[in-house]
N, C-alpha and C positions, 0 to 999 in steps of 0.2 A: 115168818116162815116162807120159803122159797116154794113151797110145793101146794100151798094152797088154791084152791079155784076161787076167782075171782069172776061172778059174771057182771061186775059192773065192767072190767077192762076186757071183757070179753064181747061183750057189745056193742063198747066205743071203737073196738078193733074190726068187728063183724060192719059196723058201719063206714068206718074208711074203706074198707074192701071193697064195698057195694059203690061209693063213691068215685073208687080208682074206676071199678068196672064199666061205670060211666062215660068215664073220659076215655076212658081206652076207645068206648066203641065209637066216640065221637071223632076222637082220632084218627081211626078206622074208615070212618066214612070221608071226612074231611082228606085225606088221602089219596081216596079213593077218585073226588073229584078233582082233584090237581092232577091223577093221571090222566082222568078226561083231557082234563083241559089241555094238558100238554100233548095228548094224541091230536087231540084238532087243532094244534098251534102248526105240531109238523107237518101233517096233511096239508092245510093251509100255504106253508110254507115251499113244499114241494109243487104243489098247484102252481102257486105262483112264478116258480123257478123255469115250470112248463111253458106259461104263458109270453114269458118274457122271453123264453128260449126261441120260441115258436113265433113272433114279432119279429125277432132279428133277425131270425133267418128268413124270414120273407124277405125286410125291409134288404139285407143282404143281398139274397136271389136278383129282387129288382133293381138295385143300385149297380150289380155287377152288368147285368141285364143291358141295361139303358145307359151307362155312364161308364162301365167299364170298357179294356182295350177289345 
């Protein structure tokens, strides 16, 4: 019969639930630090972009400076 209750499949069903709800939050956090880490890859990266920026243009300034017409 289709309409009977079954609490053995009803437990084995309550347990994968519990199990998904697991991984989910695990997911969840795991996520959550790959967006860290990708917010401090860009920072980093922009940093950087600054520094390199800010060299040239000195090394620039002086080259034009000294060696230029």
């Amino acid at each position: 019969m289709t309409g009977e209750y079954d609490p053995v499949k009803q437990g084995i069903m309550w347990a994968k639930v519990e199990a998904m709800d697991k991984k989910i939050d695990k997911m969840e956090r795991q996520i959550e630090e790959l967006l860290e880490l990708a917010n401090k890859g860009r920072g980093g990266f922009w940093a950087g972009m600054m520094i390199v920026s800010a060299i040239s243009g000195i090394v620039g300034f002086f080259s034009h400076r000294f060696w230029g017409s």
